[in-house]
C-alpha positions, -999 to +999 in steps of 0.1 A: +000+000+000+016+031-011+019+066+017+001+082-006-032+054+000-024+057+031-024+097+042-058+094+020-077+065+045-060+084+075-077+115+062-108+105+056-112+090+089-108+114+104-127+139+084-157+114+091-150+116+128-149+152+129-182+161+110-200+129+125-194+143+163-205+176+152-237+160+143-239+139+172-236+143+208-251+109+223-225+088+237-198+090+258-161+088+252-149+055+268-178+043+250-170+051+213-132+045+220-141+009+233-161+001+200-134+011+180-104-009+192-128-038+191-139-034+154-102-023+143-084-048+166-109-078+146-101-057+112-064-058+123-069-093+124-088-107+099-059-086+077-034-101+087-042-138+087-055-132+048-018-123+046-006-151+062-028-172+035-013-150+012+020-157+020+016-197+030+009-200-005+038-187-021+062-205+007+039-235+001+046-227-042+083-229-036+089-257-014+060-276-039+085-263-071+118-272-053+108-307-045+090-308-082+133-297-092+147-324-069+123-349-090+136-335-120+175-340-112+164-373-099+150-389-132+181-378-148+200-394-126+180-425-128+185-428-166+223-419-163+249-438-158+264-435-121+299-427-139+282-400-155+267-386-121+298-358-114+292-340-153+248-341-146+253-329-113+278-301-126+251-296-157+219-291-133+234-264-109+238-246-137+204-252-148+191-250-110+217-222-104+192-218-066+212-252-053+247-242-045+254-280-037+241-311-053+256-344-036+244-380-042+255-400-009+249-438+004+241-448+033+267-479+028+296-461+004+294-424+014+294-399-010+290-414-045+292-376-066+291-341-055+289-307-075+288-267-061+312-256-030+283-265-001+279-299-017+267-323+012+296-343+031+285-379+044+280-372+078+247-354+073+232-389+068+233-384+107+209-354+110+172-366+120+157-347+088+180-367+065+174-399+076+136-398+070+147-400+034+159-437+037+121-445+041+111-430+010+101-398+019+114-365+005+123-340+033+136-302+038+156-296+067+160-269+092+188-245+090+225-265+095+257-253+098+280-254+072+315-233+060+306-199+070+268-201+078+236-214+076+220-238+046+184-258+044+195-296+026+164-308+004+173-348+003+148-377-017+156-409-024+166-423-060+140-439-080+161-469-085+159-481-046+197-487-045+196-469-008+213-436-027+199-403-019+200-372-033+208-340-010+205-307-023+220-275-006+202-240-004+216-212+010+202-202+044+189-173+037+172-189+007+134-182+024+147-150+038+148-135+009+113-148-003+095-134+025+114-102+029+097-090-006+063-087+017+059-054+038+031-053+063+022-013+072+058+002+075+079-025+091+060-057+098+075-083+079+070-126+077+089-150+097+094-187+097+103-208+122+111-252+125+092-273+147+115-267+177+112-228+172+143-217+154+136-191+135+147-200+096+137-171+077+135-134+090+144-103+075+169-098+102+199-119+085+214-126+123+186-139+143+186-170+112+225-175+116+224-180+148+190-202+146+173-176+174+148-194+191+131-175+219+117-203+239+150-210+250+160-177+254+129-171+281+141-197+298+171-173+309+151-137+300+117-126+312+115-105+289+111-127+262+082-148+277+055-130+260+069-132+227+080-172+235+041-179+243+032-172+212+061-189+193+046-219+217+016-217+199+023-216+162+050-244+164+022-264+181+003-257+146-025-237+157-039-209+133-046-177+147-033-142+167-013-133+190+002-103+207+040-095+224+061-065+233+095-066+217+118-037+228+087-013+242+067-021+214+035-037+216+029-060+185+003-080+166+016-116+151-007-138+129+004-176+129-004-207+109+013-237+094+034-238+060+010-263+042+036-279+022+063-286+048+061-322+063+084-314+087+065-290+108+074-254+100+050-225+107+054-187+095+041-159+111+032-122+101+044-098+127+030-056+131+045-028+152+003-019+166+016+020+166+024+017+126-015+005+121-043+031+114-058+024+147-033+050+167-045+078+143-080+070+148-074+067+186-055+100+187-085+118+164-110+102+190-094+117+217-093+152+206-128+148+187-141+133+220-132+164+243-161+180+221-185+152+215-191+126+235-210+107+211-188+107+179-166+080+187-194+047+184-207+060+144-171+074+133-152+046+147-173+024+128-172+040+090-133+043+096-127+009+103-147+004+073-124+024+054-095+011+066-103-025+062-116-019+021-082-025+007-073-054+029-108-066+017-098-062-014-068-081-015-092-110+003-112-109-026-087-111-051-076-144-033-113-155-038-110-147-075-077-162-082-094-200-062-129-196-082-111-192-113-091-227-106-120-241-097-137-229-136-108-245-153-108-277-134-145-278-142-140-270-177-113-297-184-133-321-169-163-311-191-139-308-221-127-343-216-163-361-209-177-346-241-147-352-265-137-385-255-173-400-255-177-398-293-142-404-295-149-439-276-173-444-303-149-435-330-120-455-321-138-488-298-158-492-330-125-493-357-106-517-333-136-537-335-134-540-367-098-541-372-104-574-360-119-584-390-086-601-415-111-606-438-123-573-451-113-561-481-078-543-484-091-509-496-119-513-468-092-514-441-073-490-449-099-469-448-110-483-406-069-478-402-073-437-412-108-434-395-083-451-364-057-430-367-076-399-369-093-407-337-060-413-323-052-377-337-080-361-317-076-376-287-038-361-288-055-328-290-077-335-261-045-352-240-022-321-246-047-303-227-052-326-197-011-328-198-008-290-190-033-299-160-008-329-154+023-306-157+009-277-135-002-308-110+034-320-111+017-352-113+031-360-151+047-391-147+066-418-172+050-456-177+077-473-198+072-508-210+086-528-238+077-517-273+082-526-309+106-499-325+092-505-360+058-508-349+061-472-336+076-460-360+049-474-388+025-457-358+039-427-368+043-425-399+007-436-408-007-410-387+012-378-403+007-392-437-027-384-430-013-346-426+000-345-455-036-339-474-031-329-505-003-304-506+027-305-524+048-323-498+070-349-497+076-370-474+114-384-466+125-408-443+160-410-431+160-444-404+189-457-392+190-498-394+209-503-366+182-489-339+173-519-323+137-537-329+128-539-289+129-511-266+119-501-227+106-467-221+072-451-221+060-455-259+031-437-259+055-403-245+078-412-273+049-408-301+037-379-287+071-367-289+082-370-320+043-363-336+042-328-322+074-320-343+063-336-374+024-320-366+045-287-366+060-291-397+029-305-420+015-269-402+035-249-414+052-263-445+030-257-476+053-269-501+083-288-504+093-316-481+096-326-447+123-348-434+125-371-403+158-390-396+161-414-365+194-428-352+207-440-318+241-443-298+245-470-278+256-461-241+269-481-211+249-512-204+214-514-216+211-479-222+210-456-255+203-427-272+178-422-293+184-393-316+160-376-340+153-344-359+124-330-381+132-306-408+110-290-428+110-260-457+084-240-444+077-203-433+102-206-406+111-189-375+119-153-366+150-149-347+130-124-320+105-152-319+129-180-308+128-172-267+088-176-267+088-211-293+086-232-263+057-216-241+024-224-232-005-213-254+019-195-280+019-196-315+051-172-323+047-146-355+007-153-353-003-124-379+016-150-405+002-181-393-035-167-382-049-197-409-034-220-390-048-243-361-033-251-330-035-253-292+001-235-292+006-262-265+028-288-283+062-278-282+056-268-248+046-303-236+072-319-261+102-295-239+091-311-207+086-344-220+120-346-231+136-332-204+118-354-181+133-386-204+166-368-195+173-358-231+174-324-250+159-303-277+172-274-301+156-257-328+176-241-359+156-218-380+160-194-413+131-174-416+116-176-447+135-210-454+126-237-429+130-249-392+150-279-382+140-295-346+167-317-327+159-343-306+176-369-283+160-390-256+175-419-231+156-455-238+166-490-226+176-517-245+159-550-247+178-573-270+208-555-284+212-586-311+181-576-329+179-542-347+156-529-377+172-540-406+176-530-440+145-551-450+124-532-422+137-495-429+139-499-466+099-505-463+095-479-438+109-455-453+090-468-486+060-467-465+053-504-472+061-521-439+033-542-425+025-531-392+013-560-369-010-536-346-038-536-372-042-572-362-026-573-325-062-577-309-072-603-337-042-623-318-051-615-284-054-644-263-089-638-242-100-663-221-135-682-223-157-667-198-185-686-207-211-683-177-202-647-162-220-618-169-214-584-165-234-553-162-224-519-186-241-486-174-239-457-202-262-427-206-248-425-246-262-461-262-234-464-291-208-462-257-231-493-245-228-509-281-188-505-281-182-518-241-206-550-251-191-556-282-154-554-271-163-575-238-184-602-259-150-615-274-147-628-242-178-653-246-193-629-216-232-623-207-238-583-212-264-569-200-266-530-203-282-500-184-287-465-193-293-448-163-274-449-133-310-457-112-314-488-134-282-503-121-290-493-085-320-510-090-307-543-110-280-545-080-302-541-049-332-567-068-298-592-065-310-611-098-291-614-118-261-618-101-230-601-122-196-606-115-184-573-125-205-537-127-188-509-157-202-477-144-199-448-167-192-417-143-211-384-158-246-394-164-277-368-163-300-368-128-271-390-109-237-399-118-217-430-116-201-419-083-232-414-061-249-445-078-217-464-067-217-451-032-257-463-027-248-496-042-220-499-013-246-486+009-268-518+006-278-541+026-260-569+012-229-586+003-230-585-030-237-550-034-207-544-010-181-568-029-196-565-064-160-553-086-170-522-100-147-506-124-150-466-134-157-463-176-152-428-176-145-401-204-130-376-172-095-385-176-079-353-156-051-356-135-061-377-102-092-385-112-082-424-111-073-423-072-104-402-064-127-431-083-104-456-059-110-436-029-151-434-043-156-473-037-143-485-074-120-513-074-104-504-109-101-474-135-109-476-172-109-441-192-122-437-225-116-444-257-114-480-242-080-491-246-084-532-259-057-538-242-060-523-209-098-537-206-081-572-212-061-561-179-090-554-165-110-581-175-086-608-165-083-596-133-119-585-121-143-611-143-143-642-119-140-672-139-174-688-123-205-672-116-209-650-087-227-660-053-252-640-033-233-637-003-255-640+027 
């Protein structure tokens, strides 16, 4: 709040108190004083522990974006070599330039590699926060000593479960320096203190090099008990006020816990009282009041009111800021339900018929582009719920093994399909010896590399667009993938270059305003890569074309089988036979002759697809389209179904509340019955809040063939169900 703000509120106060006991002679002055330090004092208040929310979640922000860092470092780690360790540690303070020391220790072997000058030394695997790490948690310690002052270590275990830890060094006055950016009236400032009451951030730089803690020092002092009472209080966790003198000066301290921080911390928001508006108003009283008796109860009352408008403001503003979170999460979720239930219907129905070997040639191809298209859209809709993912820090990897042709052909199909009918050609540059098998996450590795060549189709509208794959093999089973997409289209501008990689961007947009685009691609594609612990460049002439450079860390599988010349010379002659088209036709699906299972869907083509796809399995389906049918079927107990699909957003009750009354019943069945979420709402934690619902499983839509075999396989009892009694 600027003086200028301020002189105006003190001003107007107590121009309202002056004309207001002019008018007014009724009360007395003890009386009107009263009422004003009691609606100011709960003003006061009410201030400062919206500040305190304010300021929990930026400190809550930071500690959430270091830890989200740590992860980071960690998966690079994971998919390096530990000879490699010194060089990536060396690389990410540079890139994290906020860690002055990045150490990898064992518990067994001491330090293992080490990078920055306050690196951590083996015999912090002593110190109580540190060894919480060793049973899997990620923890933030309290200020510890080290060289010439204080530092906070941020330590989490490596994914691998070798017993190595990762420790991370801040500087001490790391926090300081975050809260010192907030001033409270002239002087009052934010604290922080551990769980034993050491403060740990302050803007006085000495009291968090020596670790002041005040309960110990009133042990000694008297006059520190006040002050120690209240620091009692907020490291016990409570939320709320308090009030101390401190060098003569009575002041006004709002506490609450740091959300984030497992390891007890607490901040507090401290105000000299004589710096607030109250000793203005209490000095215009006085004067006022030697008048009027009476002036004090009404002015009192529209001051405060004018004093607490801006805080009320900023209170308001934090309203805003949660309502508008709570629109987008609603809006995704919306988003996601309505696109992906036709999409079910598009692609459940083409891998149906995929199936069939004995259509005619020209008739598959045409299911395969339908397929793939569907496949397109629902990359559209998934770079969406990614952001939400990515913002979540919830985006995580699921590598299995995969067939390198295979997704290559996957590829290849599907941008073919971009192509349309411009001038472009198509080149393919595939190295032979990439091997066939591979472990990482595929679906990652598509999305990867068809956001580049998306990009270039985009923009390219004649010419040719070139994608070349090779790989390095590196210690063990671990290689290199390296790739690059080059195109001749419009290019990039040189000024554009810094913004080509964020969100909800499409750089030099009055040239490109015909073309479509989320702007989220390259965006997600960054963090993907990064997160595989690989890079990407970009090398542009304007006018001339863009070239995109990419390199990603995969496993091997079987080093003595690679592509081929036979394999890449009909890739890249787009003639090579992909198996997928008839990988379900192979699938192995057990008889299940005698069960029967119960599909609930609002949208009857959804019913169609689930009963089709779960009929391969020689399976009784029986179908609702209301959630209130199912209830009803369930509670009646005939017939008895081993497994209940429940679609989640259906109109007068959803699949959640019909879910929670079927566990309500009076019955076994109804308590034990496997029921397994079909849901279009695929946004980021949805599947452990169906868990958490009563649903034994999660199934999102389009259904995956191959993930409802999981599913099947392991929740479709063999025999037919019981009614237990």
């Amino acid at each position: 709040m600027s003086i200028r703000t301020r002189m105006s509120i003190r001003f107007r106060a107590i121009l309202v108190i002056i004309i207001t006991n002019l008018l007014i002679i009724l009360f007395s002055v003890s009386a009107g004083t009263r009422f004003v330090r009691n609606n100011i004092k709960k003003s006061q208040e009410t201030d400062l522990m919206v500040v305190a929310d304010i300021a929990d979640h930026f400190i809550s922000s930071e500690i959430n974006l270091l830890k989200y860092k740590t992860l980071m470092i960690i998966h690079v780690l994971t998919e390096s070599m530990e000879a490699e360790w010194p060089v990536i540690l060396a690389s990410q303070k540079n890139i994290y330039p906020e860690f002055v020391g990045l150490a990898v220790l064992d518990a067994d072997k001491g330090l293992v590699a080490s990078a920055g000058e306050l690196a951590a030394t083996p015999d912090i695997l002593e110190d109580k926060y540190i060894k919480q790490v060793f049973s899997g948690k990620t923890a933030l310690s309290s200020t510890l000593p080290s060289g010439a002052g204080m530092v906070f270590y941020l330590a989490a275990p490596l994914l691998d479960e070798s017993g190595k830890v990762l420790i991370l060094t801040l500087p001490g006055m790391y926090f300081s320096q975050l809260v010192s950016t907030f001033v409270i009236w002239q002087s009052g400032h934010i604290f922080i203190d551990d769980e034993e009451g050491h403060i740990i951030a302050n803007v006085r730089e000495n009291w968090v090099q020596s670790r002041t803690n005040f309960i110990k020092m009133a042990e000694t002092d008297e006059q520190y008990k006040e002050i120690a009472s209240v620091i009692k209080r907020i490291i016990n966790g409570e939320t709320g006020v308090g009030y101390f003198s401190m060098a003569g000066v009575p002041r006004l301290c709002a506490f609450r816990p740091v959300t984030m921080s497992e390891e007890g911390w607490c901040l507090g928001v401290v105000a000299p009282l004589p710096e607030s508006q109250s000793s203005n108003i209490d000095r215009g009283l006085f004067v006022v009041g030697l008048v009027g008796l009476a002036l004090s109860l009404i002015a009192a009352v529209i001051a405060s009111n004018s004093i607490k408008k801006p805080f009320e403001e900023i209170a308001a503003l934090k309203e805003t800021a949660e309502l508008n979170s709570s629109y987008k999460s609603n809006f995704l979720a919306n988003m996601s339900h309505e696109m992906r239930t036709p999409l079910n219907v598009v692609v459940g129905l083409t891998d149906l018929r995929m199936e069939d070997v004995k259509l005619p040639f020209e008739v598959q191809e045409d299911i395969r582009k339908i397929n793939a298209a569907g496949e397109l859209l629902l990359g559209i809709v998934n770079d969406v719920l990614d952001i939400s993912k990515i913002e979540a820090g919830k985006l995580e990897l699921m590598p299995v093994e995969y067939n390198t042709a295979s997704l290559l052909n996957d590829i290849i199909t599907l941008n073919m399909i971009r192509i349309e009918s411009k001038p472009i050609k198509f080149k393919l540059e595939i190295s032979e010896s990439i091997p066939n098998l591979l472990y990482g996450d595929e679906l990652r590795v598509k999305q990867i590399f068809n956001n580049l060549l998306s990009n270039a189709f985009k923009y390219t509208k004649e010419g040719a667009v070139t994608f070349r794959v090779d790989c390095t093999c590196g210690d063990g089973n671990a290689i290199l993938i390296s790739a690059s997409v080059s195109d001749t289209g419009i290019g990039i501008r040189q000024e554009d270059m810094k913004n080509l990689f964020s969100e909800y961007n499409q750089v030099d947009t009055k040239a490109n305003r015909k073309i479509e685009g989320t702007g989220l691609g390259l965006s997600i594609t960054k963090k993907l890569v990064e997160i595989m612990g690989g890079e990407i460049t970009v090398e542009s002439i304007y006018g001339v074309g863009t070239s995109f450079h990419v390199s990603i860390r995969q496993s091997t599988v079987d080093d003595s089988s690679t592509l081929g010349r036979e394999i890449v010379q009909n890739l890249s002659s787009f003639r090579y036979v992909d198996d997928k088209q008839h990988a379900s036709a192979k699938l192995v699906r057990p008889d299940l002759s005698g069960t029967r299972v119960l599909v609930v869907d609002d949208f009857p083509t959804n019913l169609d697809v689930a009963a089709g796809m779960l009929r391969k399995y020689k399976i009784h389906v029986d179908c609702a389209s209301s959630a209130q049918a199912a209830i009803s079927l369930i509670r009646a107990g005939k017939p008895v179904y081993n497994t209940v699909f429940m679609d989640h957003m259906m109109p007068g009750m959803d699949g959640i509340e019909a879910t929670q009354i079927i566990r309500s019943l009076d019955s076994e069945y109804a308590r034990t019955v496997p029921i397994i979420s079909l849901t279009a709402n695929a946004l980021v934690g949805n599947e452990q809040m169906f868990l958490e619902k009563g649903f034994n499983a999660f199934l999102s839509k389009p259904i995956n063939i191959f993930k409802l075999d999981s599913i099947v396989k392991r929740w479709v009892r063999n025999k037919p169900r019981q009614i237990g009694i």
